[in-house]
N, C-alpha and C positions, 0 to 999 in steps of 0.2 A: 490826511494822508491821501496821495493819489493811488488811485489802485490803475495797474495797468500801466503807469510812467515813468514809474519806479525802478525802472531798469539801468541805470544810469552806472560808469565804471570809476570808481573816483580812487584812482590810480593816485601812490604815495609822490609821484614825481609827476609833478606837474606839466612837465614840459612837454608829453604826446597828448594830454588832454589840450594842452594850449594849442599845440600844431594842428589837430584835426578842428579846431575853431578856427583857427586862423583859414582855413582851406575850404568851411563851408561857408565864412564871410565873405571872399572871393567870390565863392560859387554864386551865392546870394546878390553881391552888386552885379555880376556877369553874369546872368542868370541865361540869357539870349544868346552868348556867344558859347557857355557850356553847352548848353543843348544844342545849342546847331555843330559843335564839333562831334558830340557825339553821336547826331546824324550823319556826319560827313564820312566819321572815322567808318561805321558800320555799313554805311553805303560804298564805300570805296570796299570795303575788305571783301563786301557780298560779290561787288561786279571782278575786283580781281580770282575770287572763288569762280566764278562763271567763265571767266576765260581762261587762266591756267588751269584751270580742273579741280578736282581734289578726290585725287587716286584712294584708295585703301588697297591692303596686302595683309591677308592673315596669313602668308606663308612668315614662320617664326625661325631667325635663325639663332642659335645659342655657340656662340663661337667658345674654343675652350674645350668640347665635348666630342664624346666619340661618335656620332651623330652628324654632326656639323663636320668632323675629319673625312666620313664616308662620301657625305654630300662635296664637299671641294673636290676632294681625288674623281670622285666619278662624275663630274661637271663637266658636257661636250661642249666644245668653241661652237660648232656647226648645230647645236642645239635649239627649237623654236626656241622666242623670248618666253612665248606659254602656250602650255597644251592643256586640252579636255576631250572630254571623251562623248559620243552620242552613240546610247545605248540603244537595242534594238531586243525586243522579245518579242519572238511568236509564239501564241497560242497552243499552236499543236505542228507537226513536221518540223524541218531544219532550215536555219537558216541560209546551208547553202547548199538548200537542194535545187532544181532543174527550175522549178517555179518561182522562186523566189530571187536566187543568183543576178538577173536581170535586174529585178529591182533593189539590190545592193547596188551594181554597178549604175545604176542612174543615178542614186544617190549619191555616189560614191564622188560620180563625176560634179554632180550641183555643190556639194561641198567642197570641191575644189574651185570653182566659180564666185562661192561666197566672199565677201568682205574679208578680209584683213589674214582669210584661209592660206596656209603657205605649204600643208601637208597633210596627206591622207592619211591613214593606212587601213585599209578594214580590216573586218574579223577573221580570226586566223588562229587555229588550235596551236600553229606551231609556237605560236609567241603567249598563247593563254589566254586571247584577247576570244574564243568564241569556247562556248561549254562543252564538255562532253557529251550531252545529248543534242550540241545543235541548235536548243531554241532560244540559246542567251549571247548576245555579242554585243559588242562595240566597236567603234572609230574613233582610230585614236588623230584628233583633229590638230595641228601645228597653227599657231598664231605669230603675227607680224607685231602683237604690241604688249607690254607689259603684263602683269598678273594684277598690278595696280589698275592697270590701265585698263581692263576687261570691265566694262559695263554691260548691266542687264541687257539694253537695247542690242549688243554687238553678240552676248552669247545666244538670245533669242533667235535674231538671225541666223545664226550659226545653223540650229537646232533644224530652225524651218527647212534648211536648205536639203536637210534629208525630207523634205516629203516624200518622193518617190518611196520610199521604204513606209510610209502613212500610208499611202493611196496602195500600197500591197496589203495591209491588214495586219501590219505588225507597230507593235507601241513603240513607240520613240518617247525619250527622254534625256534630257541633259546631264552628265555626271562628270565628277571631275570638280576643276575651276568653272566650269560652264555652268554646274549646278547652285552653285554657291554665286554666283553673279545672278541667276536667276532670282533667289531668295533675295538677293539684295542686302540693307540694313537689318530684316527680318521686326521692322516696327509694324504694330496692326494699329498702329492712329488712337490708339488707347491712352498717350501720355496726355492728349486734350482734355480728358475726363479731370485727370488731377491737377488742368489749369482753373479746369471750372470750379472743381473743389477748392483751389486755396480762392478763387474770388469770391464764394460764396464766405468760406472762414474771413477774408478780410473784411469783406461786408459788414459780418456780424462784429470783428474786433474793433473797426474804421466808424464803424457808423454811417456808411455810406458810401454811393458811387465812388467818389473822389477819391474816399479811401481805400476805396478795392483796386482803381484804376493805377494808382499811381507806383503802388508794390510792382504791380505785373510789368507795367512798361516799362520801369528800371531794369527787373531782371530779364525783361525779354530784350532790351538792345544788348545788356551784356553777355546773353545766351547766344545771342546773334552772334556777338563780335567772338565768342570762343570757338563756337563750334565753325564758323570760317576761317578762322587759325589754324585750329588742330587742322581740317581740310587743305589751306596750303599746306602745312606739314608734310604731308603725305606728298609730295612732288621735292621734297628732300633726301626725306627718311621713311623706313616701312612703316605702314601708321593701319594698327590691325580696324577692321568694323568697329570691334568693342570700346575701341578707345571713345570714338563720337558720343555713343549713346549714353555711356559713362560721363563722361566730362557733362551733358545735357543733365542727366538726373543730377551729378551736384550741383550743376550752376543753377539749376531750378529752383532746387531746395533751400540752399542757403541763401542764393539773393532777393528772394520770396520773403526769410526769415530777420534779413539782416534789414532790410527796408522797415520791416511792422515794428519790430523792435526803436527802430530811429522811429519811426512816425507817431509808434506809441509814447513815445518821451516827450516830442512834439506837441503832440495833441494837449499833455496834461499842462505842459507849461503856458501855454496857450490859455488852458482854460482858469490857470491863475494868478493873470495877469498880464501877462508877457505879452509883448508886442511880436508878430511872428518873425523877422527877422532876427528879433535877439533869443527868441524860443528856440529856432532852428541852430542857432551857434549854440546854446543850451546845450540841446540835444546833442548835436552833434559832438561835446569837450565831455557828456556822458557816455550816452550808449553808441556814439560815432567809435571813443575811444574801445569801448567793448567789443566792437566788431572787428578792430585792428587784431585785437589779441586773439580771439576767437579765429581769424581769416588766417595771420601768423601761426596758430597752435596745428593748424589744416594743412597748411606747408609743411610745416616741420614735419610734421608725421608721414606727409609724403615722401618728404624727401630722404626719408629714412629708406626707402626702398631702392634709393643709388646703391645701395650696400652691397644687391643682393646679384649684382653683375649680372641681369639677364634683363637684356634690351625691351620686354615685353612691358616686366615692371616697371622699367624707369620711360618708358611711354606712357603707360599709363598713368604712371605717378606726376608728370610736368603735363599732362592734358587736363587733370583732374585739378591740377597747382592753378594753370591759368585759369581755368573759369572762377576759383575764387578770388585771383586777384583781380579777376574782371568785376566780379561782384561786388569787393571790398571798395575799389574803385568808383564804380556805379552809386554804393549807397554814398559813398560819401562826398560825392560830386555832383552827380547827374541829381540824384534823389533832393538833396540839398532846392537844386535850380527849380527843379520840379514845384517841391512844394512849396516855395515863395510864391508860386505864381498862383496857387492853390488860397493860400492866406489862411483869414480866418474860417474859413467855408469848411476845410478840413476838419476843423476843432468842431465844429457840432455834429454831433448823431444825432440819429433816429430814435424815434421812441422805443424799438427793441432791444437798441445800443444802450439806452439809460438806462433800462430795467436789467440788463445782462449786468452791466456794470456795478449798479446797487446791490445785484446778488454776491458779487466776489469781492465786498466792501469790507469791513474793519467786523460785519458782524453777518457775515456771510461763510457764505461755505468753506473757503480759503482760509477763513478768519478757525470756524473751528478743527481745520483740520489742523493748523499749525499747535494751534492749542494741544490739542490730543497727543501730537507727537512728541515737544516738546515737555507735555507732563508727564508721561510714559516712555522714555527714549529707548530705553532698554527692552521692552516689549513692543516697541513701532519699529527697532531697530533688528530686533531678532526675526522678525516676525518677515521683516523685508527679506533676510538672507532667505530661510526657509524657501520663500518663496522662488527665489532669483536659482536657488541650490536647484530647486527641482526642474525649472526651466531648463539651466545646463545642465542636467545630468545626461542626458542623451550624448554629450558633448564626448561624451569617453569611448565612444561605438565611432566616433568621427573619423570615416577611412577616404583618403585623398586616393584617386582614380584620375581615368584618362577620359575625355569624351572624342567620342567619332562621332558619324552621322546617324550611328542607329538612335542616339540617345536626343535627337531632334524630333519637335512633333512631328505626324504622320500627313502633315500636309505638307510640309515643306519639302523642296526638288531634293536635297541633299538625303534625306531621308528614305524616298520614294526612289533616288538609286540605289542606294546602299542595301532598298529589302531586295531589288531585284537581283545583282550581282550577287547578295548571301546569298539568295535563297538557290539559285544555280551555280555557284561557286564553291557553295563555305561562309561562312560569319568571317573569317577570316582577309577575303578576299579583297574588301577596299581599301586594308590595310595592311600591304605587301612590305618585307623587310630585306634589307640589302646587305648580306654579309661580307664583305670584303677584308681578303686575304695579302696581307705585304708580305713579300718573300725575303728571302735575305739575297738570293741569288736571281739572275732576272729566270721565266721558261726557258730551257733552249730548244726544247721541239715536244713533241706531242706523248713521248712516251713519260714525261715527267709527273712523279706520282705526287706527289704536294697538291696540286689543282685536284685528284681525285677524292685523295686523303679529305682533304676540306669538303668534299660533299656528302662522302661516309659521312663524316662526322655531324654534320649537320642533321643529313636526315635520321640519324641514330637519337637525334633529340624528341623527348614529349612535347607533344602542342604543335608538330610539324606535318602540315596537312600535306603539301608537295616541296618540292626544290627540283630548280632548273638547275642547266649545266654551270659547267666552271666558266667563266668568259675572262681570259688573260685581255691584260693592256696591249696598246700597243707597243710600249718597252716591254711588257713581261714581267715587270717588278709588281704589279697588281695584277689579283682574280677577283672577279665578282662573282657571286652564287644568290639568285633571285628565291625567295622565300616566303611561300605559304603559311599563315600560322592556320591552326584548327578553331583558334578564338579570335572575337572581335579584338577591333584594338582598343576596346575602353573595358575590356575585362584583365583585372589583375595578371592574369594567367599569360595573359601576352608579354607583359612589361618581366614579368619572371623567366618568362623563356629567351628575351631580350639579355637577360645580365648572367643564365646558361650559358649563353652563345658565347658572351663577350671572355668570357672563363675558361673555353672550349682550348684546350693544349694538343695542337697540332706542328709536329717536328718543322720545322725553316718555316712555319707560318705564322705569323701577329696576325691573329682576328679583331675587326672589327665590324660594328655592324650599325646600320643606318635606316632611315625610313622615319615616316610619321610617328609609331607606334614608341619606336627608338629616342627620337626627339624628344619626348612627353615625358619618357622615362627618366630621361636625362636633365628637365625643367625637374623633375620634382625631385631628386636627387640633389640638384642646386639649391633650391629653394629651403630644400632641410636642413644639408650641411648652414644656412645661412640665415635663418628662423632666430634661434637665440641672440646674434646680432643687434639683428634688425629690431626684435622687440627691444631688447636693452638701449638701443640709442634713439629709440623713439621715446621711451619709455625717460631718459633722461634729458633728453631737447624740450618735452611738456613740461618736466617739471621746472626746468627751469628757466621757459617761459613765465609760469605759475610764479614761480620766487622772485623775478624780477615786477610782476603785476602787485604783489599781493603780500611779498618779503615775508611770508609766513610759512615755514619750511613742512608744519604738522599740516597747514590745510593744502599745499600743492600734491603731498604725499598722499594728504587724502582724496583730493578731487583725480589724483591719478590713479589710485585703487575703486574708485567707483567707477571711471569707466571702465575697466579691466574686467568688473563687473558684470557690466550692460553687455561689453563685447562675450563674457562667456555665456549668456542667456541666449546671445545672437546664432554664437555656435552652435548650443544647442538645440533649436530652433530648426539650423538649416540642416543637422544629421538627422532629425526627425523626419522634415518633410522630403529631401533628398537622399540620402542613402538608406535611411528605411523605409519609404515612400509614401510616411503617413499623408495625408491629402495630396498626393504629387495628380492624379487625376484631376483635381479640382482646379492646377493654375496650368493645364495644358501639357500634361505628358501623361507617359503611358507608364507608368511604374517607377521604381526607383534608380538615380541616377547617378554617377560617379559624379563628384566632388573635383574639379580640376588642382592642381595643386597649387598656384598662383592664387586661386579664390580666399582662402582665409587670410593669407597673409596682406593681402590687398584690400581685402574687407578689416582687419583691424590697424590701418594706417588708418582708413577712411575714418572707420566706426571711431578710433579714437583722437581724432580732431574731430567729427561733429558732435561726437556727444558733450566735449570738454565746451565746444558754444553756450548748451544752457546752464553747466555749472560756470562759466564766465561771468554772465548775467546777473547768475542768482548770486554767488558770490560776491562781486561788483556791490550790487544793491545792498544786500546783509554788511557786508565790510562798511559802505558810506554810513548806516544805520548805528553801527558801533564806534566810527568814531566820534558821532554826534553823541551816545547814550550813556557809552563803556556796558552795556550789559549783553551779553552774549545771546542768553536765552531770548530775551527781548527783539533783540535784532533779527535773531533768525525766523520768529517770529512776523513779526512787520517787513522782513521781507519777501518769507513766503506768501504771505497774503497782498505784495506789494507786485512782484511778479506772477504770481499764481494766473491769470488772466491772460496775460503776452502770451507767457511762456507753453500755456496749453494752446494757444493756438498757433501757434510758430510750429510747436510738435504738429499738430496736425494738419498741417498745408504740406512738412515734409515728409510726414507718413503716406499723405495721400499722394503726392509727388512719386515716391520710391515703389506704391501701391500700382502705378498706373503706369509702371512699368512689367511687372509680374506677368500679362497677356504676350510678350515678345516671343518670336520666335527662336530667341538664341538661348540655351538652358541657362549660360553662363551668367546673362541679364537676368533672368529670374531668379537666379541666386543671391545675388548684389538687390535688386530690390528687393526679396524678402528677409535675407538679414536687414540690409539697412534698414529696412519699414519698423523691425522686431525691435533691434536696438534700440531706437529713436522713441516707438512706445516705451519700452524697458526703464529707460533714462527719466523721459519725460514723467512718469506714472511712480513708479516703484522706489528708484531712485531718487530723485530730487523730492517727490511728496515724504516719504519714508524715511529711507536712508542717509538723505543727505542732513537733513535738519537735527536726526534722530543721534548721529555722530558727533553733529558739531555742537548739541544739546550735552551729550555727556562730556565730551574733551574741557567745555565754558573756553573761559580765559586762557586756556593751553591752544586752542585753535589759532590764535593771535600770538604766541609767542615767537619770538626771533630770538637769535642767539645773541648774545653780548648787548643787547639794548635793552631798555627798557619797557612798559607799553606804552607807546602814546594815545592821548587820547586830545581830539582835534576838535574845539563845537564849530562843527557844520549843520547848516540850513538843511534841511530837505525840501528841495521842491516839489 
């Protein structure tokens, strides 16, 4: 038995294992012109990334909603393309006292002098922009180019060109779009750490250089060629920060895992017998054909989030879709070319390679853990819920929120505005809400009491810290009424005095109301009416992907209740560390954090295509075992101890991957990497050692049943 090669998908229809041979024999005799295309391709897409750009825009529009109605109607032609703001606090006095005045208006003038600057305004109580005591204002700065289009370099400038208000003794800081161009992607260089981790893990799986080398530089030209994708994107269509860094952590992860797994198949056939060329087409009509379905089960799931009609999702869902089909690509092409040229060099390890490998052997550890589970199913298999039960319980406290800037570490610019404008404004203050009033009749002059009526009413509301005047259109058929809340806007308390408002029954007026705060409210609104959907036809595109791989309706059902599994452990997990803020200090924040509402649903698309990878594999493996044996027990056996070795180390190159993203400064990111980190342990550990063997122990011969057929039982070779 090979241990570690054994990953192989031996698919009832022959015809995709034959197709993914046929395409790594190509790659094999072209071995020079693959890899030079996929030089060419990633060079060409970097230099067109370099000269058309590659914009980002986290301004999120959700059309459909009352939000996005506010934001159209109150939309000026004569409007900058983007504005932000540069804040100013002094110490002690006012900002526009006798001493100081001077150095505003210098300022005032060098930022109109600045690059791409098209309008000033300073500070100014009348419009709210300076505090009641004086020592808190801003400028509100007009730009000449997109909100895309704003880079660090252009808002830094920006910022400097207030020195003169610096060289006064007052702090300057960028806020607004300015702040958030400053932070930039918000990576601190941390995700290097989890390259070096999976090179060390291939080392020890590879047995060597070559085999550490060659995983990584598959999936680093395909990482390449995504995240310069998603980047032109963005000169199309809004393409938020989060999309990149997303798309990066899965194309890391999987084309890290789908590489070792081909190369582990590789290796074994190599080692008995196989000349590498015909090993490599081996591999590849195996666990080539594994990775098709696994890479397919990852879309699927994605694209399950078309459902849910809000543009952020399905961004991020077809960003996160290409890097796997960059990956799937990659292994099964580039990887192929690669190691021909590798040969037999590949196929030998190191002496700590051969001692690992003896260890996870037929009478190794693998060996007895399968043993145990399968003699005991019912108590390896209880024993696993128990445990998964208490992981998710936290799951049931799991309350979706809104993040602003307060919920960003305390070093980052967005943050660092956001304490100073609360702490002289209100918490309230950076997220200001825009109520607008449609008439039935246009104003016809000034004594009309409707524009009044609607301000009563407003400030008559709880959670309302100020409201500005009425501001009619220029037809008169719209009023606007500018609004303070008393709470941040990633406190519940806002998003509820948000759906107050919109309820608010004022005689000839339709309210509606608008703003950041409003927006969010209005995503997770969408998201919920659209939840059950979305799981359902995810939920049925796996499976039957499964029944087409595997024509076994008990075991698709089942491998799609274990990840269902993983993902509530994930849940639970992330309502611990973020909304009750168990260790929330320890990965960079300051206490407990709202949950955005797009996060879970986006996290079990994800979580439920990559966990479905290592039950591909193992099932894959166990299923070729049984049509050689006919014995159930037996197979799941020899296959757990035939995968047990891959497959823990694939798990941890992408734990450590997802792990090494967690230090970011976007909360959002450290969400997604610590579910996904959770998950992936959950699966790889609990699941698959426990659960998965322990189930298809007790089902035997029902695991394999189809309907109206018979069982067949096929003698195949293992190699």
């Amino acid at each position: 038995m090979n241990s570690g090669g054994s990953t192989s998908a031996a698919l009832p229809d022959g015809r995709a294992a034959r197709a993914v041979a046929l395409v790594s024999r190509v790659c094999v005799r072209r071995r020079f012109a693959v890899i030079g295309a996929w030089v060419v391709l990633v060079l060409a897409l970097v230099t067109a990334a370099r000269v058309v750009g590659t914009p980002t825009d986290n301004d999120v529009s959700l059309p459909g909603t009352d939000a996005q109605l506010v934001r159209d109607l109150t939309a000026s032609p004569g409007a900058p393309l983007t504005s932000g703001t540069v804040i100013l606090v002094a110490e002690d006095g006012r900002l526009d006292d006798e001493v100081r005045s001077g150095a505003l208006a210098e300022a005032a003038a060098s930022l109109r002098e600045a690059v791409h600057v098209t309008a000033v305004k300073p500070p100014s109580t009348r419009d709210g922009s300076l505090s009641e005591d004086g020592r808190t204002g801003w400028f509100t700065v007009g730009l000449d180019v997109r909100r895309a289009e704003l880079t660090g370099d252009v808002a830094r400038a920006v910022v400097d060109a207030a020195r003169p208000a610096a060289d006064a003794g007052l702090r300057v800081l960028p806020g607004g779009a300015f702040a958030q161009a400053v932070d930039g992607s918000g990576s601190t260089g941390d995700e290097y750490f989890g390259l070096l981790l999976a090179a060390v893990i291939l080392f020890l799986a590879l047995g060597g250089v070559v085999g550490a080398v060659l995983p990584l530089l598959t999936s680093a030209l395909s990482v390449l060629a995504t995240l310069e994708v998603v980047g032109l994107a963005g000169n199309l269509t809004s393409m938020p920060a989060v999309a990149a860094t997303l798309a990066l952590m899965v194309g890391l992860g999987v084309g890290i895992d789908y590489s070792l797994f081909l190369l582990s198949r590789f290796r074994a056939l190599t080692r008995s017998g196989l000349a590498p060329p015909e090993a490599i087409e081996r591999a590849a009509a195996d666990s080539g054909t594994a990775v098709v379905v696994a890479g397919v089960t990852v879309a699927l799931a994605l694209a399950g989030l078309v459902l849910t009609d809000v543009p952020l999702l399905r961004t991020l869902a077809w960003t996160c879709g290409i890097a796997v089909l960059f990956a799937v690509l990659a292994a099964l092409t580039l990887l192929p070319a690669l190691t021909s040229l590798a040969g037999r060099r590949l196929a030998r390890g190191g002496t700590l390679h051969g001692r690992l490998t003896r260890r996870v052997g037929s009478g190794g550890r693998w060996a007895r853990q399968a043993d145990r589970v399968t003699r005991r199913p019912w108590l390896a298999g209880g024993s696993a819920l128990v445990l998964l039960a208490l992981l998710a319980a936290p799951a049931t406290d799991l309350r979706l929120g809104q993040l602003d800037a307060g919920s960003s570490p305390t070093s980052t610019a967005v943050r660092q505005a956001d304490d100073a404008v609360s702490a002289a404004f209100g918490p309230g203050a950076g997220t200001p809400l825009t109520v607008l009033g449609r008439l039935s009749t246009p104003v016809v002059d000034a004594g009309d009491p409707r524009p009044s009526r609607l301000v009563a009413a407003v400030r008559a509301q709880p959670g309302v810290a100020s409201v500005g005047p009425a501001t009619p259109s220029a037809d008169g058929r719209v009023v606007t009424v500018a609004l303070i809340p008393s709470t941040s806007g990633g406190d519940p308390a806002t998003a509820d005095l948000v759906h107050r408002l919109r309820a608010l029954a004022v005689p000839g007026v339709t309210v509606h109301v608008g703003g950041g705060a409003a927006a969010r409210a209005d995503l997770a609104d969408r998201i919920t009416d659209k939840l059950p959907l979305v799981i359902g036809v995810v939920l049925l595109l796996s499976v039957a992907v499964l029944l087409l791989a595997f024509r076994a309706p008990l075991l698709a059902l089942k491998a799609a209740l274990m990840d269902l599994i993983s993902i509530g452990a994930a849940y639970g997990v992330l309502t611990a560390v973020f909304t009750r803020g168990w260790g929330a200090t320890w990965i960079g924040l300051s206490g407990p954090t709202p949950i955005p509402s797009f996060v879970p649903l986006m996290l079990f698309a994800l979580l439920f295509g990559l966990s479905m990878d290592y039950e591909v594999f193992l099932l894959s493996d166990v299923r070729r075992r049984f049509r050689r044996t006919g014995d159930t027990v037996r197979s799941v056996r020899e296959g757990l101890v035939g995968t047990g070795g891959v497959i823990t180390a694939a798990a941890a190159i992408m734990v450590g991957v997802f792990l090494a993203f967690v230090p970011h400064d976007d909360p959002t990111i450290k969400m997604f990497g610590v579910g996904m980190a959770v998950a992936i342990v959950v699966d790889a550990t609990v699941v698959r050692c426990l659960l998965v063997p322990a189930t298809m122990a007790v089902l035997g011969d029902l695991t394999w049943w189809t309907p109206g057929r018979r069982r067949a039982r096929a003698a195949e070779p293992i190699g």
